[in-house]
C-alpha positions in Angstrom: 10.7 8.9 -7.0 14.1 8.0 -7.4 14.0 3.6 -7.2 18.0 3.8 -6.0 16.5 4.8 -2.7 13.5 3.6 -0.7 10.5 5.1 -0.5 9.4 6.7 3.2 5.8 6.1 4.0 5.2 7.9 7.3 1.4 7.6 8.6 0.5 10.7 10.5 -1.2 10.3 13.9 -1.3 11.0 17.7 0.7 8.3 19.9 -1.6 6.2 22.4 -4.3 4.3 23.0 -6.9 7.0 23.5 -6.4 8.3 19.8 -5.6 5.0 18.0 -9.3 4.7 16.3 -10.0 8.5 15.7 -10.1 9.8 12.3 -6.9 12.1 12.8 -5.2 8.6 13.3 -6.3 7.5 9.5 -2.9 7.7 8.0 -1.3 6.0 10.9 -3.7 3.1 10.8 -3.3 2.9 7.3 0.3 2.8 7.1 0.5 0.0 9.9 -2.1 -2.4 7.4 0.2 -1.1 4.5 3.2 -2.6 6.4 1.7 -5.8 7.8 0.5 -6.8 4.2 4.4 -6.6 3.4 5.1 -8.6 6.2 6.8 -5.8 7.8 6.9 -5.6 11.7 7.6 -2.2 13.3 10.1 -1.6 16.6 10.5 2.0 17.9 13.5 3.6 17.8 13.7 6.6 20.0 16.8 8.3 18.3 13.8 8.6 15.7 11.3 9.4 17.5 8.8 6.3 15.7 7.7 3.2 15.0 10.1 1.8 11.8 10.0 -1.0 10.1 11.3 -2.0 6.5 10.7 -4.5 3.3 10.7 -4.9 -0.2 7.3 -3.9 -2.0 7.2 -5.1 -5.3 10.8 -5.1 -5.1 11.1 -1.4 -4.3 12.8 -0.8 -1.0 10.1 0.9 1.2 10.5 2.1 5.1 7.1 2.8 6.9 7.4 5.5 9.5 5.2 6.3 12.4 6.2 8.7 14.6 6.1 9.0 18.4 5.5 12.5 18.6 2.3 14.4 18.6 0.5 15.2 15.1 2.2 18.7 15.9 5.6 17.7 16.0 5.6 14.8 13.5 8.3 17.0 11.6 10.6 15.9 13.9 10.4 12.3 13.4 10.2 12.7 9.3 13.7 14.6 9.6 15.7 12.8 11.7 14.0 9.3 9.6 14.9 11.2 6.3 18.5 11.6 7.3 19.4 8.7 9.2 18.2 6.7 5.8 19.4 9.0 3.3 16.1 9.2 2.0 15.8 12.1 -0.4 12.4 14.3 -0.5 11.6 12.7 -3.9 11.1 9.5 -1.8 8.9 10.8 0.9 5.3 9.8 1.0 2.9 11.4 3.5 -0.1 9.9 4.4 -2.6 12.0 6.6 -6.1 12.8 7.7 -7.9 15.2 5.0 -11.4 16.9 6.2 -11.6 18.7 3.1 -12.4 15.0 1.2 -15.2 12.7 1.7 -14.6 9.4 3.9 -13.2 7.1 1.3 -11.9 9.7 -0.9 -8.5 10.0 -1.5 -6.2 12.0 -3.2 -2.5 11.6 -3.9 -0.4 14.9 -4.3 3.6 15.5 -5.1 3.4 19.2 -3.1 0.8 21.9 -2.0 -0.5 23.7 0.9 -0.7 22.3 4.3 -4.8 22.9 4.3 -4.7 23.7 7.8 -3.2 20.2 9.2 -0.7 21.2 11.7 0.7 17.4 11.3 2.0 18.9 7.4 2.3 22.1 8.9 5.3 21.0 11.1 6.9 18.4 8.5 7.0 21.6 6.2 8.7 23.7 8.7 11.7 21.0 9.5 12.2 20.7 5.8 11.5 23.9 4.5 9.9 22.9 1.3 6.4 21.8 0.8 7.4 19.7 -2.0 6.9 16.3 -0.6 4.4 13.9 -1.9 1.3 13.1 0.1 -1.5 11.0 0.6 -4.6 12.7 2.1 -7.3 10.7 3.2 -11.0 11.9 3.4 -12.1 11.6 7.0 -15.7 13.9 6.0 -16.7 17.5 6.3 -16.4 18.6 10.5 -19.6 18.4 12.0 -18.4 20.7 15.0 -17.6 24.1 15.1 -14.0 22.7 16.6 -12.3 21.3 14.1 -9.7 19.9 16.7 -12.7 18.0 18.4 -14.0 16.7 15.3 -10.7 15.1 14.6 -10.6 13.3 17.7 -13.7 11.8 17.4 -13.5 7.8 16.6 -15.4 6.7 13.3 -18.7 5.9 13.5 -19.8 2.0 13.2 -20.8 2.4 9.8 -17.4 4.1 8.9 -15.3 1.5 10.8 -16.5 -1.4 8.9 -15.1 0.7 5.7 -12.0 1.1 7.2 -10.7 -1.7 4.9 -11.8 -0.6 1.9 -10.1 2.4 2.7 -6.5 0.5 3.3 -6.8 -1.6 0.1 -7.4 2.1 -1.7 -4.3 3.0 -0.4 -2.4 0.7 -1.1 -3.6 0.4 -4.6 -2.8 4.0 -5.3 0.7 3.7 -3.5 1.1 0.5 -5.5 0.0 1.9 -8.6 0.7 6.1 -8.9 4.1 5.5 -6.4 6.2 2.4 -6.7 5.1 1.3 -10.6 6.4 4.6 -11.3 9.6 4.0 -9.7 10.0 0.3 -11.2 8.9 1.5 -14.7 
């Protein structure tokens, strides 16, 4: 991460209300506690297709991103953000819905394979590079044959009263493995 520039923090996720608590929304709902802990309000800008909003995060410049767009077509909205800030790909942090990990697993990665999410699938595409760092967030094995319908399925009770623990794991990691790195 270059500290000259600010850091992008995009949190993948379907737009509306219906999908707002289900696990494919995970990075989105942790990139809006992410930015409210900064004090950082969002307003959407359509030229960008998202939700933006900007602060300083232990004194490093950070913009959180969420797109507008569907988890498909989230490229769009990383592009056009990337650009319009200047934001160069060492600056761009992902954070997405992983079913590969365990609910409240994480794992922070600076490139690799798209695993099958078509949310990374797309942001690879409108770069053309998978080297971008990001933040994958263990929503639990499928328990469906379709994965798409797993996905959308809302946490359960017990998961949802986690759903902090998860943020402040976030955060710590971002805080930690991302912006000390940057500042040191």
């Amino acid at each position: 991460m270059d500290k000259n520039f600010p850091l992008l923090v995009v949190g993948l996720g379907n737009p509306g209300r219906e999908y707002e608590k289900t696990r494919h929304n995970i990075g989105t709902y942790v990139a809006y506690y992410f930015a409210q802990s900064a004090h950082v309000t969002f307003k959407e800008n359509s030229k960008l297709e998202g939700y933006v909003g900007s602060g300083l995060v232990d004194g490093q410049k950070v913009i959180f991103l969420i797109p507008t767009t569907f988890m498909n077509l989230s490229g769009r909205s990383v592009h056009k953000c990337m650009d319009y800030y200047k934001v160069p790909l060492s600056n761009l942090l992902v954070l997405s819905d992983d079913t590969y990990l365990d609910f409240l697993d994480i794992r922070l990665k600076a490139g690799g394979s798209a695993g099958g999410h078509n949310g990374l699938k797309d942001i690879e595409t409108r770069l053309g590079t998978k080297d971008y760092a990001r933040l994958r967030i263990g929503i639990g094995e499928k328990k469906t044959e379709d994965l798409a319908d797993y996905v959308l399925q809302p946490f359960t009770k017990e998961e949802e009263i986690k759903m902090d623990d998860i943020v402040k794991l976030c955060i710590q990691e971002i805080k930690t493995k991302v912006l000390s790195a940057a500042c040191g």
